[in-house]
C-alpha positions in Angstrom: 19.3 -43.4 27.5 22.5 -41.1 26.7 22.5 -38.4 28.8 18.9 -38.9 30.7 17.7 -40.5 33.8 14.2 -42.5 33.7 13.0 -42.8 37.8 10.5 -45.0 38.6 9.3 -44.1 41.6 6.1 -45.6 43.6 3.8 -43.8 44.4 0.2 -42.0 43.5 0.4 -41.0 40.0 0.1 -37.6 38.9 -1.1 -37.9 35.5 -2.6 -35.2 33.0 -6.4 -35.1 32.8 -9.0 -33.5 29.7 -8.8 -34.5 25.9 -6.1 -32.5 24.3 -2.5 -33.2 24.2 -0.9 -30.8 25.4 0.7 -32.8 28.3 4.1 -33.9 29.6 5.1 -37.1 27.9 7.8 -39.6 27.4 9.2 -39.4 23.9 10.4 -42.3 21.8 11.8 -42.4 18.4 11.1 -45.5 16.1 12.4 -46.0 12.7 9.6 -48.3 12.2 6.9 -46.1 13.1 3.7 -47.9 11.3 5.2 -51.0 12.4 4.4 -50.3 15.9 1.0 -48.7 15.4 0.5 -52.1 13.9 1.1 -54.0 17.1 -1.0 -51.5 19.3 -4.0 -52.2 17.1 -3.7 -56.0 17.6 -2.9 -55.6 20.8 -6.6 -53.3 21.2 -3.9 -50.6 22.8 -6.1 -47.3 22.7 -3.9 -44.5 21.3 -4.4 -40.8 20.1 -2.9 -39.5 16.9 -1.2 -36.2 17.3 -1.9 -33.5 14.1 0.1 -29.9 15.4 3.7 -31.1 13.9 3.9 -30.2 9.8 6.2 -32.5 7.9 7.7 -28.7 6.7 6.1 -26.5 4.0 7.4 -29.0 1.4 5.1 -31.2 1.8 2.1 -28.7 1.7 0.4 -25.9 3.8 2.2 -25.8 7.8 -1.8 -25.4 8.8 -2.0 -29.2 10.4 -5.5 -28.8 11.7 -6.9 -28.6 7.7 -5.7 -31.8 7.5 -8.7 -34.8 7.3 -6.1 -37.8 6.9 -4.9 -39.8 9.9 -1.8 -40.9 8.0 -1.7 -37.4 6.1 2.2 -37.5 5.0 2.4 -33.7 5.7 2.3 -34.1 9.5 5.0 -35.7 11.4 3.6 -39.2 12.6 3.1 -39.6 16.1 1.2 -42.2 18.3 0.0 -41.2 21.9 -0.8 -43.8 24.4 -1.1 -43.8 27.8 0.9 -46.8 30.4 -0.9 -48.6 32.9 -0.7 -45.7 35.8 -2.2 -42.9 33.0 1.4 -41.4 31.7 1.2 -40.4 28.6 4.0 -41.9 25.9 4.5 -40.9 22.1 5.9 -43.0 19.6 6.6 -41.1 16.5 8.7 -40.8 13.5 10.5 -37.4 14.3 13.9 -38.4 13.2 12.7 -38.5 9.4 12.0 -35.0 9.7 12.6 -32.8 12.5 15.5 -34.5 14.5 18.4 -34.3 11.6 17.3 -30.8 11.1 17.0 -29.8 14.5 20.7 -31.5 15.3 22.0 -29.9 12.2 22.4 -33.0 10.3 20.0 -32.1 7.6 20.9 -28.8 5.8 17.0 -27.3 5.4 13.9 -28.2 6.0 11.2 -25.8 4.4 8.8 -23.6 6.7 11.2 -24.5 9.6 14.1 -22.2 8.0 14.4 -18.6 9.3 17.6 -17.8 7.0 19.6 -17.0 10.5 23.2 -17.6 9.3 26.1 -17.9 11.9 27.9 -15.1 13.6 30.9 -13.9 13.6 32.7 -13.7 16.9 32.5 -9.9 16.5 29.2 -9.4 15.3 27.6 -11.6 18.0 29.5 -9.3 20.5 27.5 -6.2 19.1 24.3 -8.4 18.5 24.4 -9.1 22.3 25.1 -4.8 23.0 22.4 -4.3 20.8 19.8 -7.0 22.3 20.2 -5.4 25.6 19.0 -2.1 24.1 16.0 -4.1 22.6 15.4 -5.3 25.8 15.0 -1.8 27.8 12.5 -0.9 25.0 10.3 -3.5 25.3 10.1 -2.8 28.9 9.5 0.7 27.4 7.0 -0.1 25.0 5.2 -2.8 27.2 4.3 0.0 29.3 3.2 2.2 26.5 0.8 -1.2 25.8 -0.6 -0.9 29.4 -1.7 2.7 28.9 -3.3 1.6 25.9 -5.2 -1.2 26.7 -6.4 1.5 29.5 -7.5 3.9 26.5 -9.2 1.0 24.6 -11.0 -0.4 27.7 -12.3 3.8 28.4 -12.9 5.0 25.0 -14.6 2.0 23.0 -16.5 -1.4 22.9 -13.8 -3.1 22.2 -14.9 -4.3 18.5 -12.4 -4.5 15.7 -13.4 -0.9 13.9 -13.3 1.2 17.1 -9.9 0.3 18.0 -8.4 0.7 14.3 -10.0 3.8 14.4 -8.6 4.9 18.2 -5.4 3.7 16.6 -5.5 5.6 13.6 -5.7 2.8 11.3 -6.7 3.2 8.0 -8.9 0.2 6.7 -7.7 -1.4 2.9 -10.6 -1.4 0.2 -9.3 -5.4 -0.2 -8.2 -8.0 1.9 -4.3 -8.9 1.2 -5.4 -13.0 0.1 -1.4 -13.9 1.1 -1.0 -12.7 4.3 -4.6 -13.7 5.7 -3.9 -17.2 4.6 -0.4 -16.5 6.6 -2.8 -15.4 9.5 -4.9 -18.4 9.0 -2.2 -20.9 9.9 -0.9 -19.3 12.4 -4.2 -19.6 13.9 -4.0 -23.1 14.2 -0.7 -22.9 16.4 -0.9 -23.7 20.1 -1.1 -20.6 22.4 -0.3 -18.0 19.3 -2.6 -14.1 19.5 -4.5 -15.0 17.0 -5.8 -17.9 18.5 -7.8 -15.3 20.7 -9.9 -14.9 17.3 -12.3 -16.9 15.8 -10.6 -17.7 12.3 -13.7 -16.4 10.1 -13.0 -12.5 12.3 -9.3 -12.6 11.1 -10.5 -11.2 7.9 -12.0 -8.2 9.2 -9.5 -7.7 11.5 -6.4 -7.5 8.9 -8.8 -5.3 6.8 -9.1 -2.8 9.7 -5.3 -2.7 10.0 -5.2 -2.1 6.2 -3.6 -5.3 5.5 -0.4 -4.3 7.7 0.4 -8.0 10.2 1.9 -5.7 12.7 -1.1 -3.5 13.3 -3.2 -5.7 13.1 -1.6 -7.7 15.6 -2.2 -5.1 17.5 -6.0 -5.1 17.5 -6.4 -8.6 18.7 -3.9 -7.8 21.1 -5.7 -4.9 22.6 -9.0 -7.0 22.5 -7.1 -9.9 24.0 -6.8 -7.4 27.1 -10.2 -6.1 26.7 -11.5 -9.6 26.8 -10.0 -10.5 29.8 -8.7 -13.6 28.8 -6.3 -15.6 26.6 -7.4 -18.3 24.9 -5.1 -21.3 23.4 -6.8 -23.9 21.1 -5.0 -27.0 21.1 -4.4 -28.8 17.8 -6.8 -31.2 16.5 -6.1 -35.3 17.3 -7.2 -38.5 15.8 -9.0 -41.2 17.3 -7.5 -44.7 16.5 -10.8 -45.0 14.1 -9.1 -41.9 12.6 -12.2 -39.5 13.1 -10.7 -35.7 13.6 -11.3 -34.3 17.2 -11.4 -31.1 18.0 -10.0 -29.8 21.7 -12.0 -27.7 24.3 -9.9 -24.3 24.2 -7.9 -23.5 27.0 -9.4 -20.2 28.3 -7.2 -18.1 31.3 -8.6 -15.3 32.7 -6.4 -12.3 32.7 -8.1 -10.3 35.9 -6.5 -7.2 36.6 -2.6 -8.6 35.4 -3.4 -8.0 31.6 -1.7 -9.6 29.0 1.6 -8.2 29.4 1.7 -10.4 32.9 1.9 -14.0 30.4 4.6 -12.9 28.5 7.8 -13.6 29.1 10.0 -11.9 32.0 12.9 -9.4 31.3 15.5 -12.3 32.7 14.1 -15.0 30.8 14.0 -12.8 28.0 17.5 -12.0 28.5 18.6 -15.5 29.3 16.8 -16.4 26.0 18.9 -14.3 23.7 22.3 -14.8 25.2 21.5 -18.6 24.7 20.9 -17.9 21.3 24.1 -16.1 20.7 26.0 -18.3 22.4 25.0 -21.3 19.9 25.0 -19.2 17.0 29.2 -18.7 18.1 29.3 -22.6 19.2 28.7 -23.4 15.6 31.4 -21.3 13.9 34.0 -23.7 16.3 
């Protein structure tokens, strides 16, 4: 197994309960991917069919839930079953896709591309100066958002209009069709804001923002906090019939911590961004 260690180890098992997939899991690659979904149906192995990975925006829109088709060929195929003590284990076909992308092996892969060329040695020593400053103002500005989401909870009801209008938005006469279908798919990613929105209010919310992503952003984020509580949809699964299941949504109450408590820390923020330097210099050598 290269550089990994499997231990088996007897004992109770701890396994992942509920419907969704969002567990812990075994991964294994298979070149032959339909060929073993072949033997688990004549084997009557139960499995789960896994919809949140897009085969990339090549092969359509990288919103996986709008997809109907168990064998759709714009999501990347993977098989979830579970072993005989309840751990989960995905068989999947990630090395036609993501895997030679991911390991550099395959030059793009559309919708996955952020256009993030390499550094130079001294460039990625000012990047790093520079990302320390970034990092003082967020601290900065995520206590600005605290005062805020004091403001909103005092002054308003917490609907869409009366914080765009605390915030000095002004509405657009028109919805902006491009970036609320942007909005729309990233509503069906795991854990993202606007997931704390139902996807017919995204509308009304960009509107109030006057079509700017940032702002509005900034609504559902303010209601998130006025809310109390963060909510993260899972993706949709198939059963092995191929009917389209739709997860309970994960709902976390914030209590008195606020949103900004979720987030990341300032050292794993930190940690995060000298990593990412680091391979950007890696891959000049």
């Amino acid at each position: 197994m290269g550089n990994c260690e499997l231990h088996l180890i007897k004992g109770k098992p701890i396994v992942p309960e509920g419907d969704d997939l969002v567990v812990g899991h075994i991964s294994i690659d298979s070149d032959n991917v339909l060929g073993a979904l072949d033997k688990l149906q004549k084997m009557n192995v139960p499995f789960r069919k896994n919809s949140s990975v897009p085969a990339g925006a090549d092969a359509g829109s990288m919103n996986t839930n709008a997809n109907d088709d168990m064998m759709s060929d714009k999501i990347v195929t993977q098989f979830f079953v579970r072993d005989p003590d309840g751990y989960y284990i995905e068989v999947c076909n990630c090395d036609e896709t993501l895997t030679k992308y991911c390991l550099g092996e395959k030059d793009a892969l559309p919708g996955y591309e952020e256009g993030v060329k390499p550094f130079s040695f001294a460039t990625a020593s000012v990047t790093i100066s520079l990302m320390q400053r970034w990092v003082d103002k967020l601290d900065a500005r995520k206590e600005q958002t605290k005062k805020l989401s004091e403001k909103v909870k005092k002054e308003t009801d917490g609907s869409v209009e009366e914080i765009a209008k605390l915030l000095g938005y002004k509405p657009a006469c028109e919805v902006d069709a491009t970036i609320l279908q942007t909005l729309k798919d990233r509503h069906s990613i795991y854990s993202d804001i606007w997931q704390n929105e139902e996807v017919d209010d995204i509308e009304s919310v960009l509107v109030a923002a006057g079509n700017d992503p940032k702002s509005a952003e900034t609504i559902v984020k303010l209601r998130t906090e006025f809310n109390g509580r963060l909510i993260c949809r899972p993706p949709v699964v198939f059963e092995a019939d191929g009917t389209k299941y739709n997860p309970e949504p994960i709902v976390t109450d914030l209590g008195t911590l606020g949103l900004t408590h979720v987030t990341m820390s300032r050292a794993t923020l930190e940690w995060l961004l000298k990593k990412l330097i680091l391979r950007q210099i890696v891959s000049l050598i």
